[in-house]
C-alpha positions in Angstrom: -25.0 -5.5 -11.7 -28.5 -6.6 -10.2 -29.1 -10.0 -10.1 -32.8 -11.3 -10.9 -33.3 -12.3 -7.2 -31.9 -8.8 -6.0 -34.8 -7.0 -8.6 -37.4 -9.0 -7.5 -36.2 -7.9 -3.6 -35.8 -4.1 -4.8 -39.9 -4.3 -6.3 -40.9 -6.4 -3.1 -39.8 -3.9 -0.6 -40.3 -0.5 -2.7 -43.4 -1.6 -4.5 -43.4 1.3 -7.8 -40.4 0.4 -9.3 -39.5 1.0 -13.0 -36.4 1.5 -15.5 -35.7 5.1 -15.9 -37.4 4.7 -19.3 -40.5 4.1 -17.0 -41.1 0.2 -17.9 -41.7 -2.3 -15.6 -40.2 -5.2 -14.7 -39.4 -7.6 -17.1 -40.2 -5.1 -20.1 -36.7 -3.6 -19.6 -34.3 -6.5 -18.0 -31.3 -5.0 -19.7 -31.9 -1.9 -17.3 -32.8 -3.2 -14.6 -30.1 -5.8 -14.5 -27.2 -2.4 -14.7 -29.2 -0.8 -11.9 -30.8 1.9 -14.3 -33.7 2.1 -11.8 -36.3 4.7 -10.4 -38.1 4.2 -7.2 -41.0 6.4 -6.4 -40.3 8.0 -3.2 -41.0 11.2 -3.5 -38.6 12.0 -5.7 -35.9 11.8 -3.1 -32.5 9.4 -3.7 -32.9 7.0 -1.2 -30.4 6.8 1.6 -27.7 3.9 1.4 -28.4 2.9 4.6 -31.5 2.2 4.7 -31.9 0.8 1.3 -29.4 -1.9 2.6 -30.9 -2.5 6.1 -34.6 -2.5 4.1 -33.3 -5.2 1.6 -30.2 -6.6 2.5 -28.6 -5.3 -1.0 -25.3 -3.8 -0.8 -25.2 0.2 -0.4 -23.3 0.8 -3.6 -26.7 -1.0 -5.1 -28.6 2.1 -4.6 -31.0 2.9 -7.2 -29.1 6.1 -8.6 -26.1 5.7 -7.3 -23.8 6.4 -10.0 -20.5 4.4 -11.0 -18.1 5.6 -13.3 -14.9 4.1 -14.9 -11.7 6.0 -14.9 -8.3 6.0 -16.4 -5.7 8.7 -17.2 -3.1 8.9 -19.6 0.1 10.9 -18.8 4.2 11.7 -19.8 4.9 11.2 -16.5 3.7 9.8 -13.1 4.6 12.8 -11.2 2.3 16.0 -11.0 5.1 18.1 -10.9 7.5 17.4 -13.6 4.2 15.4 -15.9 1.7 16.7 -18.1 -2.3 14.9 -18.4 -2.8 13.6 -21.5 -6.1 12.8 -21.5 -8.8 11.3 -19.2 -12.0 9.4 -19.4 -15.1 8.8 -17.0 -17.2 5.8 -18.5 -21.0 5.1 -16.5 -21.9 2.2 -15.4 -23.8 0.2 -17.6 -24.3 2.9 -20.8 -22.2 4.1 -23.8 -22.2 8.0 -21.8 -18.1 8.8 -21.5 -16.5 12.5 -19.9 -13.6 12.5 -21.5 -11.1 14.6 -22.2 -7.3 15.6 -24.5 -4.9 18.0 -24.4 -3.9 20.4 -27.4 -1.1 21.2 -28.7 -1.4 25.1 -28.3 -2.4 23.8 -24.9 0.9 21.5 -24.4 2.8 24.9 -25.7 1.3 28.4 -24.7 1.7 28.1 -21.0 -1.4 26.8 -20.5 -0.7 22.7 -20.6 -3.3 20.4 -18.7 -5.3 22.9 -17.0 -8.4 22.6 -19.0 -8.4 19.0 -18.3 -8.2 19.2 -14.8 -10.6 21.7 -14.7 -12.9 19.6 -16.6 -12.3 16.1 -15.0 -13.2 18.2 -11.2 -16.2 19.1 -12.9 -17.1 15.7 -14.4 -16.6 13.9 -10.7 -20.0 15.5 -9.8 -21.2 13.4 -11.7 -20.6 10.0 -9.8 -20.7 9.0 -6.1 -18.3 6.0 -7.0 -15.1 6.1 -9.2 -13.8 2.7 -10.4 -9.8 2.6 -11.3 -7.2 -0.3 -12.1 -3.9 1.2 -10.5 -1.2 1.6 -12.4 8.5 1.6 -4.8 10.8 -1.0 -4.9 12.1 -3.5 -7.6 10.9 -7.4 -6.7 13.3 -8.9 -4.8 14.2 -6.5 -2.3 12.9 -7.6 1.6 10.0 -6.4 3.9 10.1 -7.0 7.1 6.8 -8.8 8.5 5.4 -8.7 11.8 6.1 -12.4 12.3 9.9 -11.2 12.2 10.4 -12.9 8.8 11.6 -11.1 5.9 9.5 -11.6 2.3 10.3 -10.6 -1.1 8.2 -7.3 -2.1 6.3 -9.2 -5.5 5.1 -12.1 -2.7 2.8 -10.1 -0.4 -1.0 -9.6 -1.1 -3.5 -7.5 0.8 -3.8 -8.8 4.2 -0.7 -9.5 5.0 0.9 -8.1 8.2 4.1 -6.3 8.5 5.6 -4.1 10.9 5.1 -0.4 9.9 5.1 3.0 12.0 3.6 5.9 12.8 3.2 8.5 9.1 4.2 11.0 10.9 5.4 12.4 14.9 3.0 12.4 17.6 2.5 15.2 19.0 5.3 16.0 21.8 7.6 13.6 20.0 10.3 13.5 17.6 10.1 10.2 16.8 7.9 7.6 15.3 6.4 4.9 17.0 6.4 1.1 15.8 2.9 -0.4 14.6 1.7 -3.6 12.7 0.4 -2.7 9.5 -2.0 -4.5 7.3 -1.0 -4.7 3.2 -4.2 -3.5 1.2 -2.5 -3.9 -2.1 0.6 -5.0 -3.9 0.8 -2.8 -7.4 3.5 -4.0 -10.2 3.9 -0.9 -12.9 6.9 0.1 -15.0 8.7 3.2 -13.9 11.6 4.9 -14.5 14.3 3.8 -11.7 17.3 4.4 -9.4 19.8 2.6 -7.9 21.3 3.7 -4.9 24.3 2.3 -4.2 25.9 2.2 -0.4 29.1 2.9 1.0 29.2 -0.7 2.1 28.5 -2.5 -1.1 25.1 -3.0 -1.2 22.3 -1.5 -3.5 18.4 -0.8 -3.6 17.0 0.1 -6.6 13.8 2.2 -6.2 11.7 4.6 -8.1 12.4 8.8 -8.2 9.3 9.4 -6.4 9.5 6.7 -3.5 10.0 8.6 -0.1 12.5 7.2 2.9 12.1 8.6 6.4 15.6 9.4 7.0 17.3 11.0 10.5 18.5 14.5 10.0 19.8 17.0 12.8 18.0 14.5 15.6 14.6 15.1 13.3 13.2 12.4 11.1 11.9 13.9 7.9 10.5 12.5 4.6 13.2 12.9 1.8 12.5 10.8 -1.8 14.6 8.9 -4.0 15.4 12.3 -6.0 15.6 14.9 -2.8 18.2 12.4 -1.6 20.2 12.7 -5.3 20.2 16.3 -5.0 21.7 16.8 -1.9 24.4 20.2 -2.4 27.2 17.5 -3.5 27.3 16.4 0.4 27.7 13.4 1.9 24.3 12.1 2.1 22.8 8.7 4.2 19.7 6.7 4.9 18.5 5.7 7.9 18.7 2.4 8.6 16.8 1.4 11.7 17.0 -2.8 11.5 19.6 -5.4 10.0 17.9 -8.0 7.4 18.5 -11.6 8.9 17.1 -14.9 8.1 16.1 -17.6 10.3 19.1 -19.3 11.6 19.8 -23.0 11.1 22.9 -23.6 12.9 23.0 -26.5 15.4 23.4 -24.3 18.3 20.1 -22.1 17.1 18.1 -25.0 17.4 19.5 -25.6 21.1 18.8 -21.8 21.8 15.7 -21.4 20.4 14.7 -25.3 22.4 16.4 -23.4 25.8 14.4 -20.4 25.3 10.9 -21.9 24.8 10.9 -24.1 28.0 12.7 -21.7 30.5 12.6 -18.4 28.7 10.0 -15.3 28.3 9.3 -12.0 26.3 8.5 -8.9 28.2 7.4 -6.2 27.3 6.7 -2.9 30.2 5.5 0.1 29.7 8.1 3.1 31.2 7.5 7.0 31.1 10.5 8.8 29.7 11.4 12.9 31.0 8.9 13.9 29.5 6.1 11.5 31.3 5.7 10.2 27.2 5.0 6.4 27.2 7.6 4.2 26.1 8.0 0.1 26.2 11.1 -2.3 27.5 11.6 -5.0 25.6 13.3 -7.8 27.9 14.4 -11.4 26.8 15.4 -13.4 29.5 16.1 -17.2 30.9 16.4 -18.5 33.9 18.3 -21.4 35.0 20.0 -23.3 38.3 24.1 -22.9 37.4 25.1 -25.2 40.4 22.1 -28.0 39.9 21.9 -27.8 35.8 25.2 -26.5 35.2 25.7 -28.6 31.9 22.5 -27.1 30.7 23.1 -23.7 31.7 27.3 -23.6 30.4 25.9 -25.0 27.3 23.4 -22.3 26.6 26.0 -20.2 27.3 28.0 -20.9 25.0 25.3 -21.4 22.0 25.1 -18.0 22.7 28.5 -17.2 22.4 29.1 -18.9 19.2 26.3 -17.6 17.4 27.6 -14.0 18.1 24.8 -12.8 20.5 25.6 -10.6 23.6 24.3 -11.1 26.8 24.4 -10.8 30.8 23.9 -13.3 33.5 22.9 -12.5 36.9 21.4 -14.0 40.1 17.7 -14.2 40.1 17.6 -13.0 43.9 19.8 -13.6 47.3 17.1 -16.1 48.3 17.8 -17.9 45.0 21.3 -17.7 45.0 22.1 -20.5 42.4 19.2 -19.6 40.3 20.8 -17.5 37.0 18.8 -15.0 34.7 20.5 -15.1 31.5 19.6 -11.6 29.5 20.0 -11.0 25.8 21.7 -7.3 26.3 21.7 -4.8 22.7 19.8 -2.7 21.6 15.9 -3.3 20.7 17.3 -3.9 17.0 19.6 -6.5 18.1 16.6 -8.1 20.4 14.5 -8.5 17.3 17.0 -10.0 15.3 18.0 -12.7 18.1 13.9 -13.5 17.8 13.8 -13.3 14.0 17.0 -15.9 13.5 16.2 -17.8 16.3 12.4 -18.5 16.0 11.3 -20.2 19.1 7.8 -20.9 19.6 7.0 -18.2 22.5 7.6 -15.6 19.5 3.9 -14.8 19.1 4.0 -13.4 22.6 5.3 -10.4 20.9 3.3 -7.7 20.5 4.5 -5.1 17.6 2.4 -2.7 19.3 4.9 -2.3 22.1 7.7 -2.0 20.7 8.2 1.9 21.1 10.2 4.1 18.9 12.1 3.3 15.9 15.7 2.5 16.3 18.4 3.4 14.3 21.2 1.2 13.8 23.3 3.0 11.1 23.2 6.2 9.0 23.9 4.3 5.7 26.7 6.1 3.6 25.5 6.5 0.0 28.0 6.7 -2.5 25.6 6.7 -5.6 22.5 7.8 -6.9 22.2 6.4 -10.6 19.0 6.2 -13.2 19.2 2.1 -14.8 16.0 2.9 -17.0 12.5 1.3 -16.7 11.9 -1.7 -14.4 9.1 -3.3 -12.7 8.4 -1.7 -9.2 5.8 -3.3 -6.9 3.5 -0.7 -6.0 3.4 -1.6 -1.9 0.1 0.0 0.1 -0.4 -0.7 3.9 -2.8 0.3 6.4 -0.2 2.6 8.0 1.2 4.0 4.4 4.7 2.7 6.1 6.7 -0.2 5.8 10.6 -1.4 6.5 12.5 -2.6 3.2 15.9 -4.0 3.8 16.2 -2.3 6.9 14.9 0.9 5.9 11.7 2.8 6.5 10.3 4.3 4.0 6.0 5.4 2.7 3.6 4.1 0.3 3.3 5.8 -2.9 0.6 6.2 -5.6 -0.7 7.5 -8.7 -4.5 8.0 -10.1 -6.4 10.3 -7.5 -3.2 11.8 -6.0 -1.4 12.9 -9.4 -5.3 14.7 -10.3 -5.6 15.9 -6.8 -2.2 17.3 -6.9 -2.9 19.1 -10.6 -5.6 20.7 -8.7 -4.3 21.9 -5.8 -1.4 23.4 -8.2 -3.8 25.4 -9.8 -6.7 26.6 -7.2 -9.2 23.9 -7.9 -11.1 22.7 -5.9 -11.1 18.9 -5.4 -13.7 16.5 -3.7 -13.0 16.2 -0.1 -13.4 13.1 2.3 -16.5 11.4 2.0 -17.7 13.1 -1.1 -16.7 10.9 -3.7 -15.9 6.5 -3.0 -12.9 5.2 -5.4 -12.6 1.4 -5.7 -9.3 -0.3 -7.1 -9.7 -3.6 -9.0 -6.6 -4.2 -9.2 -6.7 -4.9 -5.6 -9.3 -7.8 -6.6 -7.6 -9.6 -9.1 -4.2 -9.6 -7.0 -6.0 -11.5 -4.1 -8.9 -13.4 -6.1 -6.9 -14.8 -9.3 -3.9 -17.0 -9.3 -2.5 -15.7 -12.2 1.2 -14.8 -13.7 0.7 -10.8 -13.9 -2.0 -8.6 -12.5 -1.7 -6.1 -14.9 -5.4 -5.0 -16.7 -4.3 -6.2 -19.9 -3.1 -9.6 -19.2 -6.2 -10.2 -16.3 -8.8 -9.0 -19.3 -6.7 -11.6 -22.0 -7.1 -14.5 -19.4 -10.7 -13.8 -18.8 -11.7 -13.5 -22.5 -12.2 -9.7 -22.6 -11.2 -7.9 -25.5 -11.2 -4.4 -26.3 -8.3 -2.7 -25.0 -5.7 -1.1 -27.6 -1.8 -2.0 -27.5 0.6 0.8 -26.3 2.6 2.4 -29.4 5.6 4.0 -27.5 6.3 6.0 -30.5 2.5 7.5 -30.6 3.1 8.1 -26.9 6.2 10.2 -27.7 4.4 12.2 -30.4 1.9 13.2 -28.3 3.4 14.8 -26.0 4.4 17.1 -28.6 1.2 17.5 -29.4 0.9 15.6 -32.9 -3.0 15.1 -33.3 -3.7 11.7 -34.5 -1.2 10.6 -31.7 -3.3 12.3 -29.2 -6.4 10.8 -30.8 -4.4 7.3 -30.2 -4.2 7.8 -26.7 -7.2 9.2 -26.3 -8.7 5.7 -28.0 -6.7 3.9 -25.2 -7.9 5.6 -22.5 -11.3 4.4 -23.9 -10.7 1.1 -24.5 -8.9 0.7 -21.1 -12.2 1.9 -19.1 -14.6 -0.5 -21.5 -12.7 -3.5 -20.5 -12.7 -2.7 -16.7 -16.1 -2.3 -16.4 -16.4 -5.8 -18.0 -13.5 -6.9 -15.6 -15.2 -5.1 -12.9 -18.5 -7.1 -13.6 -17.2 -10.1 -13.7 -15.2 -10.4 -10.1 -17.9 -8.1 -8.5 -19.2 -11.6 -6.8 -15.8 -12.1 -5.3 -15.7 -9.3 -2.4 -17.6 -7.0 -0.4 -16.9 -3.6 -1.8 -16.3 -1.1 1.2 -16.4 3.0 1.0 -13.1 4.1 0.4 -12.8 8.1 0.2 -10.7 9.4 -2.4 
């Protein structure tokens, strides 16, 4: 929406300005204030760019640049096994929706959801920007965060670092390199669920669909929550690559992690390996005189001893013959963890960048893979589309734009490619801008005093996808009261950000 300030800037700088039905400012606020604006220029749309250099309005301001509102209704939130329901398209600022539903001869003569794919393709040429509200792990379950603390799934918001890695192998390697990530949103929906329970007692629960980067044959490969359950009746694992710990409070931690910031240090060297690929040290070292401070060094020693960490001593150098270099020893997994329970201050010396490949501590043994019905999963997205959950590594996933994409690939059509069409999530908004109790559309909408959107009937949802009609009609109803209510939603927090280009 245009403020009054930002119309009188568009008419100050392009001169000819008037509402696409040809009235001037302030004949026509109502249309000016949604954007609904024509600029003589030749009849050219005016490049983004330079509209926002010329008047310091945001690109997406354009005068023709068109917004739509999306939602999607399905039976199921994966393309493969799920059917489309229906879809609509609202515009910004008028009563114009695409939209579209599925038939019942449709849902039954072979046919299913093609039509609507075909026509939702079709209606995306008709808008530059696409605004959604999206709709994984159960809360509770840890992420490890590149401050070497471990946080519950549910408490991270966008911004947020955590250590990730590399999507997939660079080339000339098998394995996947270790990088901070950056959370860009935190998704709770309700999905059908797993849990996955481990040789050694423990358990994750996690949705069909979520994908694990698991170990097998020496090759790290992608596998999901239902690959893994149908596995040929063998004996199947998941990589783990670091143990979950806490920060320690035992007596002799604090004398450690004390020790450690006055005569300690973090190094981190680069190395080549055989086949002259870089590859990083991590060292964790102290120094101390055994014959001068002997009480101090016997009694850092021991602390380490007692806390269960392994280590080596060693002279500094013959010139320095009672000078001692006491080295944590383990593998880079074992390192980390010292840092993580120990905590001492020289920890943001680390740099997560140089911490190599991924380890792997244990090929978990899983002795079950068992559906426990619908739960709340917290949709995690980061920078990388990786993150580490109790020790694990494992991708983002997601739903809107991929489940249409994926439709379309499955049946030859083709789909907008990078750059030719900008999707915003709101959702992403209200989980960083509002302190409230859910971020789900309805309950953000209820708070903020926007009605409009219909309540779920499961048992309508069940008819139609058998194809009863006023069922269909239901859904169809919701998908259009869901998109009126965003663009109010959408209006209303627009103030709060700046709203980058984000390809589809």
């Amino acid at each position: 929406m245009y403020s009054e300030s930002e119309i009188q800037k568009v008419i100050e700088t392009y001169g000819d300005v008037t509402c696409i039905h040809r009235h001037r400012w302030p004949d026509h606020k109502s249309c000016f204030a949604r954007g609904l604006i024509k600029i003589k220029n030749g009849g050219e749309r005016l490049d983004a760019k330079q509209f926002e250099k010329k008047t310091g309005i945001p690109w997406y301001k354009v005068p023709g640049t068109r917004v739509g509102y999306f939602d999607i209704e399905t039976d199921n939130l994966n393309a493969d096994f799920g059917t489309v329901l229906s879809w609509v398209i609202k515009s910004k600022g008028e009563k114009r929706y695409d939209c579209a539903v599925v038939t019942k001869e449709e849902l039954f003569n072979g046919t299913q959801d093609r039509r609507l794919v075909e026509e939702f393709v079709a209606a995306l040429s008709n808008y530059d920007i696409i605004v959604g509200y999206y709709s994984c792990v159960t809360p509770g379950h840890k992420i490890l965060m590149a401050d070497l603390t471990w946080r519950n799934v549910e408490e991270l918001v966008p911004g947020d670092e955590v250590v990730g890695f590399d999507e997939e192998a660079v080339e000339g390697r098998r394995n996947r390199l270790i990088r901070k990530s950056t959370v860009v949103g935190n998704i709770p929906v309700e999905k059908p669920v797993f849990e996955i329970k481990f040789k050694n007692g423990k358990t994750i629960i996690a949705t069909e669909d979520h994908p694990w980067l698991v170990q097998r044959h020496k090759t790290w490969v992608w596998r999901t929550t239902g690959q893994l359950l149908h596995f040929n009746n063998k004996i199947n694992t998941l990589t783990k690559v670091f143990d979950v710990w806490e920060e320690s409070k035992e007596k002799d931690a604090g004398y450690v992690s004390g020790f450690f910031d006055g005569e300690g240090s973090i190094s981190q060297a680069a190395k080549h390996d055989d086949r002259d690929m870089e590859q990083w040290n991590l060292m964790i070292n102290a120094s101390q005189n055994s014959v001068v401070n002997k009480a101090t060094y016997d009694s850092y020693c021991e602390a380490l001893e007692r806390l269960g960490y392994e280590f080596t001593t060693r002279k500094y150098d013959p010139q320095h013959g009672d000078q001692h270099v006491i080295t944590i020893t383990g593998s880079k997994a074992d390192k980390l963890k010292f840092l993580g329970e120990i905590r001492p201050s020289k920890l943001f010396k680390l740099d997560i960048e140089k911490l190599g490949i991924l380890p792997i501590v244990e090929q978990t043994e899983i002795v079950s893979i068992t559906p426990v019905g619908n739960m709340e999963v917290c949709g995690l997205g980061t920078s990388t589309g990786t993150y580490i959950v109790e020790g694990y590594p494992c991708h983002n996933t997601g739903f809107d734009f991929p489940y249409m994409r994926a439709k379309a690939l499955h049946y030859n059509i083709p789909f907008p490619g990078y750059g030719d069409l900008y999707h915003w999530d709101v959702y992403y908004t209200v989980k960083s801008k509002l302190k409230i109790s859910r971020k789900s559309l309805d309950n953000a909408c209820d708070y903020l005093g926007i009605v409009g959107k219909t309540p779920i009937s499961k048992d309508a949802w069940r008819k139609a996808k058998y194809g009863d009609p006023a069922s269909l009609k239901y859904v169809l109803d919701h998908n259009l009261g869901d998109v009126d209510i965003l663009e109010e939603l959408h209006d209303r927090l627009e103030f709060t950000r700046q709203w980058n280009k984000r390809s589809v």
